[in-house]
N, C-alpha and C positions, 0 to 999 in steps of 0.2 A: 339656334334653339335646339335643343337635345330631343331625339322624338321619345324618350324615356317617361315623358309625362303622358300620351298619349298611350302608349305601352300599358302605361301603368293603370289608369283608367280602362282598359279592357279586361285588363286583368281582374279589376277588382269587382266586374260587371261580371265575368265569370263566373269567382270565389262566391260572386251571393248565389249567384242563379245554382251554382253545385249544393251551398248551405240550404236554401228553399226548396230545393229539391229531397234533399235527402232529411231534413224536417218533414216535411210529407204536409207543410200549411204554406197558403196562401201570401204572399209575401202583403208584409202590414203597410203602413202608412211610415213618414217621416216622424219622430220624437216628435211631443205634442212641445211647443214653443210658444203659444198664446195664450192665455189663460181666458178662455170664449167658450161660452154654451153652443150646441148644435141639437139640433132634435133627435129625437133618440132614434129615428127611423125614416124609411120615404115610403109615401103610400106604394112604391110600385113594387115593394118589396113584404108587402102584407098578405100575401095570396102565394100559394103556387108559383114558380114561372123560373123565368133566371131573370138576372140583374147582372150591370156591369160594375165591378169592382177597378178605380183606378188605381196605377201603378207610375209614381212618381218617376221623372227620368231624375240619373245620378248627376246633379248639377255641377259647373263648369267652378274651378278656380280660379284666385285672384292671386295673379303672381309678382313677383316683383321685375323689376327693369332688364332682368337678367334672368328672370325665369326660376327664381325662389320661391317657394308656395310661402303667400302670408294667410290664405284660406285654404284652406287644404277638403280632401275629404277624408273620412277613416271608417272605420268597422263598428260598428258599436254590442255588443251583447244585450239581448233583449228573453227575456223569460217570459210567453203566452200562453193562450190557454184557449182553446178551440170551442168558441159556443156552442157549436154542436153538442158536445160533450157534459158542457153544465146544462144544458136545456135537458139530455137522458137523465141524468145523474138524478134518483130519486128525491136528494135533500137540495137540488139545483146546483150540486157542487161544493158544498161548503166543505166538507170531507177532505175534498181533494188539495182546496185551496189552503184549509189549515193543513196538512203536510207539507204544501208548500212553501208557505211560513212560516214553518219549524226550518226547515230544511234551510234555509236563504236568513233564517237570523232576522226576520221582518216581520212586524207586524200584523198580523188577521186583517182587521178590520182596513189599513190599507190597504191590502194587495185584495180584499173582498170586493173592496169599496170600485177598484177599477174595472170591476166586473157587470159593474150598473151603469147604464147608457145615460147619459144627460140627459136630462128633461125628462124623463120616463120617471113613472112612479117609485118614490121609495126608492130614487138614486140615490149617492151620494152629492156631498156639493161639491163644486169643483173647487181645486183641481183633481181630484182625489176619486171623482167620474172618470168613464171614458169618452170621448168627446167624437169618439171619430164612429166609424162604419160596422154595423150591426151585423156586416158580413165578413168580417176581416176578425183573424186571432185577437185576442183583448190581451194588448202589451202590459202584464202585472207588475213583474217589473222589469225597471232598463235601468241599462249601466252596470250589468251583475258581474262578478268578478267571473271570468272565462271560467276557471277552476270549477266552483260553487256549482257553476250551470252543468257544466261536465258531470258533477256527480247523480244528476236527477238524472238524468240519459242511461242509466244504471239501473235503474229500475222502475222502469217503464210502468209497470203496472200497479203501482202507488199513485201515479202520475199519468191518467189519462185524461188524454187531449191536451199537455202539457208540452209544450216544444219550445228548443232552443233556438233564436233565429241571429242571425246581423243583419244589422240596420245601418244603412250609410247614413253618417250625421258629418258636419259642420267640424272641420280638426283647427285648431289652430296654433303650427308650432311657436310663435313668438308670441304665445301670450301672454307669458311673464315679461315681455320688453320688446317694443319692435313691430307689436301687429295693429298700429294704427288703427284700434278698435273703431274711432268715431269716425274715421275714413272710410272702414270698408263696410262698417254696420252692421246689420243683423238679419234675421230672417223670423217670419210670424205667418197665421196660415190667415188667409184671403179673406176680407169679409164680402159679404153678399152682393154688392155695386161691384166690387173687382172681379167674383165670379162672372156676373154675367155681363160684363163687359168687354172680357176675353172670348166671348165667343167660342165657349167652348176647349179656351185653352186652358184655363187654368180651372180646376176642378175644388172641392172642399179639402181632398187628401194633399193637396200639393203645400208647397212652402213658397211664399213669395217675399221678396226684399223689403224690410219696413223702414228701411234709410241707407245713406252711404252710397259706395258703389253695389252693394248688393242689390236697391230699389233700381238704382238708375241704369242697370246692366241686364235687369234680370228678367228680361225676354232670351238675353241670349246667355246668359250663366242657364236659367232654367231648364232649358233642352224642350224635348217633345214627349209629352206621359203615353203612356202605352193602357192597356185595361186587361183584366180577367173576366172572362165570361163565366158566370155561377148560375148553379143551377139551386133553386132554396125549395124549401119547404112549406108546410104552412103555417108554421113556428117563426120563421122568415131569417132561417137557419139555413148558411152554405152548405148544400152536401155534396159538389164537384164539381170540377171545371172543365166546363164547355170548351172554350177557345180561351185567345189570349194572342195579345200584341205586346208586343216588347217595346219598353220606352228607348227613346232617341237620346244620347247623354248630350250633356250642356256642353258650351266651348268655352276655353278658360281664359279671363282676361289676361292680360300683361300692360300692367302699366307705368307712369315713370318713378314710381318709387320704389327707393333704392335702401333695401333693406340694415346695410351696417349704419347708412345715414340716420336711417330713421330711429333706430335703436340708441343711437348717440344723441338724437333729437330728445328723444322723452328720458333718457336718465339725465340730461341737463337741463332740462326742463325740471324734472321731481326733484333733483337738486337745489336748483335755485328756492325752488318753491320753499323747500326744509330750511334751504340758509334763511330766506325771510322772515321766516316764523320762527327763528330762535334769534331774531335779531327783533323781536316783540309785532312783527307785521301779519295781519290774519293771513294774509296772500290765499284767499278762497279756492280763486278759480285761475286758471293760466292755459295760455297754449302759446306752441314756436313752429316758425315753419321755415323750411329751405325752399326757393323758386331757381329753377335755372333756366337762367337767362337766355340758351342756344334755342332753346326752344317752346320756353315757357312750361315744361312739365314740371309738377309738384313731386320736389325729390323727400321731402318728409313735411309729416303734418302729426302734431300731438298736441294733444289737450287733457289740462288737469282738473277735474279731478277723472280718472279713466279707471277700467277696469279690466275682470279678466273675461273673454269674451266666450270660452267654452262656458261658461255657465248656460248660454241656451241648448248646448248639448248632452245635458245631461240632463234635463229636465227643469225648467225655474218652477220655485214656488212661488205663492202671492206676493209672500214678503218681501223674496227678494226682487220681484217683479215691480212691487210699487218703489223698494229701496233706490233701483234702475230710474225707474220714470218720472219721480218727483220733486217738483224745484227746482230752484232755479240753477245750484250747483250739483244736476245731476250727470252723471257720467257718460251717458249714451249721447250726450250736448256736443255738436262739432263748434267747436269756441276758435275755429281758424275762421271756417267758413260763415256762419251758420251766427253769431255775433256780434254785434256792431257796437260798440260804444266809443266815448268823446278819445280821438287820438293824440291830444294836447299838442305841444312844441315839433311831433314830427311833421302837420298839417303846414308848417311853412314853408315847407317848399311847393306847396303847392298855392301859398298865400305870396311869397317873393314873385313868381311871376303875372301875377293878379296885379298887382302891385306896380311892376312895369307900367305892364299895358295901360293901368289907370296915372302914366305918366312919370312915376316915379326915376330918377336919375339911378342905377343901381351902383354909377361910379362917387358918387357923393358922398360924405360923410351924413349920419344921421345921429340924433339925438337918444341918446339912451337912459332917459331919466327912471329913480326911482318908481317915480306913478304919473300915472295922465288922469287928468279932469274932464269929466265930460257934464255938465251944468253941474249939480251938486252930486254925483258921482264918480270918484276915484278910482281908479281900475291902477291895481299895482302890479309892480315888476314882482318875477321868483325872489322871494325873500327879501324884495325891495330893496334890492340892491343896485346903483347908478353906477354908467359902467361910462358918462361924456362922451364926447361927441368920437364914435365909432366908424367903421365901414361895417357896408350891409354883408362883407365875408366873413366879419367878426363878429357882428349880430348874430346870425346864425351859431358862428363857433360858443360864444357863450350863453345864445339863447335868450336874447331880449326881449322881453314881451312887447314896452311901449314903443317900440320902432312901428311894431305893426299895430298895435293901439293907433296911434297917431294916422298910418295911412287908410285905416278902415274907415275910420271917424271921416277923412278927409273926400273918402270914395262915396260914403252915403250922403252925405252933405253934396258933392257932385251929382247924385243919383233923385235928388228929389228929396232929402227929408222923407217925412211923415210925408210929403204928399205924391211919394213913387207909389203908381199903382199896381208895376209889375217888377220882377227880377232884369228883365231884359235890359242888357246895356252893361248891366252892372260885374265889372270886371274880374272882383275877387270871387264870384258864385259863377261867373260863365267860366272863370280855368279852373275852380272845381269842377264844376261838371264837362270838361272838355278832356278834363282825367280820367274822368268814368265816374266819380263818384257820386252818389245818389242813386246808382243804378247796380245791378249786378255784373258783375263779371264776365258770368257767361259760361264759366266751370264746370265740367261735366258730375254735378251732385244733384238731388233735390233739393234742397233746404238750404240756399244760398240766399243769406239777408244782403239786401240793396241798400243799406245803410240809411244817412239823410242828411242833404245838404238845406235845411232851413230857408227859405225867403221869404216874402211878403206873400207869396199866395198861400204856401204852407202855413203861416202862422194866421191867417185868416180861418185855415180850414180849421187849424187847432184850436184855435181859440169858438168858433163855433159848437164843435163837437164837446170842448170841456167847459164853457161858461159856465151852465146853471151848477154842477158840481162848485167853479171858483166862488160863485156868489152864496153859495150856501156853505161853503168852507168861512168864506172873510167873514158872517155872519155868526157860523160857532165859533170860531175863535182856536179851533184846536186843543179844545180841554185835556185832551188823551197827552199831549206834549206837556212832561212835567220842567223840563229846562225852558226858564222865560224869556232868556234871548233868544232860544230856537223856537218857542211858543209864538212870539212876536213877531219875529223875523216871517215863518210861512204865514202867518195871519194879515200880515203887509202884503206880502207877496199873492197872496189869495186874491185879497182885495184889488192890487194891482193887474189881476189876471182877469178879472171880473168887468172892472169897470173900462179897458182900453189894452185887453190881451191880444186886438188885433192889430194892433201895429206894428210895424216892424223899427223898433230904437236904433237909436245909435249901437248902446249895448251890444243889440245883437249881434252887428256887422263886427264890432270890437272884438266880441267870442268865437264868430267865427273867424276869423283871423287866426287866431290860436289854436284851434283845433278843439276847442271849449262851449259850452251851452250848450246849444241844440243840436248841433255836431257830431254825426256819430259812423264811425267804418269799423271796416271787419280788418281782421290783420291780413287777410287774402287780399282784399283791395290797396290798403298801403304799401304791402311787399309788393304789386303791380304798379304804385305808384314812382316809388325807390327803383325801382328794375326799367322806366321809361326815362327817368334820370339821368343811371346810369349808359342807355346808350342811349344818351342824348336826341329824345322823342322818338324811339321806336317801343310801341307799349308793348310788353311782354301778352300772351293770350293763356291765361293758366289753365291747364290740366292735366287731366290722370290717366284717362286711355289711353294705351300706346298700339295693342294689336290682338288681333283675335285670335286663338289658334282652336281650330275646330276638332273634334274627336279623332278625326284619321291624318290630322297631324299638320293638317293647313294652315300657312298664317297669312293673315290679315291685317297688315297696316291699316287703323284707324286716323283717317282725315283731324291733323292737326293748325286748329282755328289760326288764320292769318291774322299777324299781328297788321296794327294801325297807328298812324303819326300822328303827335302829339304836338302841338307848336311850342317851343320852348323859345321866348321871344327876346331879340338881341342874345348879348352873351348872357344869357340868366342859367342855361346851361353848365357851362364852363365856370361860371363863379358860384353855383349850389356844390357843384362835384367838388371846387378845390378845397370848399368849408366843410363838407362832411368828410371829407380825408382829414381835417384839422380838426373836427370834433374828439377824433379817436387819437392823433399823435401830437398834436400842439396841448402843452401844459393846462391852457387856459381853458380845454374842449372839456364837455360836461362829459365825456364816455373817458376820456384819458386815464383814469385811476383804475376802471375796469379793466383795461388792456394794457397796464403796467407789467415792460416784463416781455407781450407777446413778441413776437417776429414780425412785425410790422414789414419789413424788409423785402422780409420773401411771401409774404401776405399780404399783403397793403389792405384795410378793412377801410371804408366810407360810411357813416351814418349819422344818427339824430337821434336822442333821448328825445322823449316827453312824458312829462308828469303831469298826469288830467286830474283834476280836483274836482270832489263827487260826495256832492251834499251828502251828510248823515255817516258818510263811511271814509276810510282811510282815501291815497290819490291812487292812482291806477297807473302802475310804471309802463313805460314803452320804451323800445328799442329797437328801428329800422335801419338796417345796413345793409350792404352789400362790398364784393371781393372779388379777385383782386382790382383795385383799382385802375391796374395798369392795362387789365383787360377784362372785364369786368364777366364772371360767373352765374355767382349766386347770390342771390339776397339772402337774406338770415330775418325774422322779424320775430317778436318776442314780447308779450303783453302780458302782465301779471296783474290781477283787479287786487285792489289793497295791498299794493307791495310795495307801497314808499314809491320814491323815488329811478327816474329811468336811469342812471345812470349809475345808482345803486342796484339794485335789485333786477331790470330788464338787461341792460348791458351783460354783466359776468356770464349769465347765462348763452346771449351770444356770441360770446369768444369763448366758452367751452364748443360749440357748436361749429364755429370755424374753426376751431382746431383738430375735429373729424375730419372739416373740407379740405383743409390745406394738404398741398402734396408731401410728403416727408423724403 
């Protein structure tokens, strides 16, 4: 590692302190990033006295594997105005501040509007208040073009208490492509429980991580704030500074993501997404990820719909602030992580060894009929199509559903029926859960969904918590539903939920099987399922910090989670790997049409389509692989909500994506 970034971070800690300096104001706070009221004042600042004014440290970057900046810091131009100065100024300053809104091409009543403290009488509303400290410059505006500000500095005395300052903000160079915005996240100022739970570390002026790695990092991205001692008046106006302590800057991460990866990750990703949608599929939401297998770090991670992440650097407004936060396909959503829904057809390999254990011959031929019966319930094959009596290497290559219909049926019928009182014993839910799944990970994020592997005590719980809703659904009838077979259909279904919603069916055991029902993982957990697979039961431990490097240039290898063994029982190992090789290069494989063409040769790819079917909306394509088969790398995983078909629509997208990884 280059000590160039370290360098460079002194330097810029310099360039401010020479710019604050020679402004002759108080260095301000961080760009306001929340849209949150504060009081317009603190009683100790009402009288006479001094007051300590805090001064953020210059927070740590998040680099890539290599030491790329995907968070950067930068300079920002900021145009203030020294309360002291409006508090003399006979009309309070409105004189000055219209000049200054001639001058800047900005409007009055904004840049006035910033000059009233929240919550104080006859503020403005926010955002359009100033939000922050009654002792610090009032930032009119930020973001000003260098030039523009250049020229007020010109004539000083048009423009008193008027100063040009920089303000270190948030840079991000790939954020037109490449900077894993819902990875590394964002930054908002602290509310009230996080001020005083830091003990005095984190103050109201500071910026703290609202998700990503910037939340789960940012004791040690944020560094150590320093203070200005002020001396005020009784106006409760700064007139000079006392002392002062200099903040401590942050240390910058480095972790394992590898920046041309990722940038190839999200334009195949927004590709795929476009071909779906002109091939008539809404395709909503998506994300794809690469895991590598040497040591489980997350070499890219992208979700759609994303966005561009400087926007909290220059100021958000409400709109776009609520545009950010609302919904369910909002953009600041980590849809690797963060999650979970039904995985379909890739869930068997983790249903094939369940399957053993509960007996099954895996050298046998099995039956691959159009649909299974279960009393007066049908559960069909993918487009009910009968493929006779197969092996379980060819089940998987073309993805038969009632193979595993047949052994679910057959496991809970062994399990007790309706009259199992718990999960225990029951084979195809203990090597789910013996995979991880139902739980999390364990990934260095906040906001990592544990997905849900269904059984009898779960569906007790559920059925508890939502009864009186089902029985007052089967009751209305669902008037609001104007199609009568989907009218009828939830009106059954209510009812059925109402009167004996705790049991655990056949059914259920059958959908789980498939990756279907109540069933539901993140594409983070599958790519660690595919990747334990692949090196035949050693589980990958997925993360993103690699090391720390400190201001004066230290680094620090961060402690990478040991992986753990997985029991892959008999050969179920060696005959999942040689069917998901056949998925992608035998004729018959559901991914074959996507990889027509590639270098299979000098690539060898391995995986599994699943197409999950989801009431009221299109299926939900999926696509888990991993590379080279002959020695196996990286996973690739790929989920697109309403994009048809896996092997349509998830596939292409990950063979754009190993075609980054492949060596040339």
């Amino acid at each position: 590692m280059s000590r160039r970034g370290p360098q460079l971070q002194v330097r810029m800690l310099a360039s401010l302190a020479v710019l604050t300096l020679l402004a002759g104001v108080l260095v301000g706070r961080l760009g306001q990033l929340q849209l949150t009221d504060h009081p317009a004042g603190d009683a100790r600042v009402a009288a006479p006295g001094t007051s300590r004014v805090p001064l953020p440290a210059l927070r740590g970057r998040i680099l890539d594997r290599d030491g790329r900046p995907i968070v950067d810091n930068a300079v920002r131009t900021d145009v203030t105005i020294d309360r002291r100065s409006l508090a003399d100024a006979s009309d309070g300053g409105r004189a000055t501040v219209r000049r200054l809104a001639e001058a800047l091409d900005l409007p009055f009543d904004r840049l006035w509007g910033r000059t009233t403290l929240c919550g104080a009488p006859g503020a403005a509303d926010p955002p359009h208040c100033w939000a922050g400290s009654a002792l610090v410059p009032v930032p009119v505006a930020v973001d000003v073009d260098p030039a523009d500000a250049a020229r007020l500095t010109e004539r000083p005395e048009l423009y008193p208490g008027v100063a040009v300052t920089s303000q270190p903000v948030r840079a991000y160079p790939r954020a037109k492509g490449g900077g894993a915005p819902q990875t590394t996240g964002y930054l908002t100022r602290p509310d009230a429980e996080t001020i005083k739970a830091s003990d005095g570390a984190i103050t109201d002026a500071d910026l703290v991580g609202a998700s990503g790695l910037e939340r789960q990092y940012d004791e040690l991205l944020r560094g150590s704030g320093g203070y200005s001692e002020v001396r005020v008046d009784a106006r409760g106006v700064a007139v000079a500074e006392t002392a002062r302590r200099e903040p401590v800057p942050g240390s910058d991460l480095v972790t394992t993501l590898d920046l041309p990866v990722q940038r190839a990750t999200e334009a195949a990703l927004a590709d795929g997404v476009r071909d779906a949608r002109a091939r008539g599929h809404a395709a909503d939401t998506a994300a794809a990820m690469v895991l590598d297998l040497r040591d489980g770090g997350v070499v890219a991670s992208a979700s759609h719909p994303t966005y561009d992440p400087s926007v909290w650097s220059k100021g958000v407004t409400q709109r776009q602030y609520d545009r950010l936060t609302t919904g369910d396909r909002s953009p600041l959503i980590d849809r690797v992580a963060g999650v979970a829904q039904p995985p379909a057809s890739t869930f068997k390999v983790v249903t094939l060894p369940g399957a053993v254990r509960a007996g099954t011959n895996p050298d046998e031929e099995v039956n691959c009929s159009s649909n299974y019966r279960i009393g007066n319930q049908v559960f069909n094959n993918f487009e009910s199509r009968a493929y006779g009596m197969i092996s379980w290497h060819e089940a998987l290559v073309v993805s038969c559903d009632t193979v595993f219909y047949r052994v679910a049926d057959e496991v809970w019928q062994d399990h007790g029926g309706l009259s199992a009182k718990d999960d225990a014993g029951d084979p195809l839910i203990d090597t789910a859960r013996g995979f991880g799944l139902g739980e999390a990970t364990g990934i260095d994020l906040p906001a990592e969904s544990a997905g849900r592997i269904p059984g009898r005590a779960w569906k007790r719980d559920w059925w508890e918590a939502t009864k009186d809703e089902s029985c007052a659904q089967a009751e209305r009838g669902h008037p609001e539903v104007k199609d009568k077979t989907e009218r009828d259909y939830l009106t059954a279904l209510a009812k059925e939920n109402c009167d004996s919603g705790h049991q655990f069916r056949p059914g259920d055991e059958v959908n789980l099987s498939i990756g279907q029902g109540d069933v539901t993982a993140t594409l983070l957990q599958m790519a660690q399922v595919y990747g334990t697979i692949a090196l035949d039961g050693t589980e990958p431990s997925p993360h993103l910090g690699r090391a720390t490097i400190a201001p004066d240039g230290t680094r620090t290898d961060l402690d990478v989670p040991s992986a753990r063994e997985v029991d892959l029982p008999g050969e179920t190992g060696r005959l999942m790997r040689q069917a998901l090789a056949d998925v992608v290069r035998s004729s018959s494989g559901t991914a074959h049409g996507a990889f027509a063409g590639f270098p299979l040769r000098d690539w060898p790819v391995a995986g599994k389509t699943g197409t999950a079917e989801v009431f009221g909306k299109e299926d939900t394509a999926w696509f888990v692989s991993y590379a080279p088969t002959t020695q196996p790398r990286y996973v690739v995983a790929v989920v697109v909500s309403q994009g048809g078909t896996g092997g349509g629509t998830a596939a292409p997208i990950a063979r754009d994506i190993h075609e980054a990884l492949r060596p040339r």
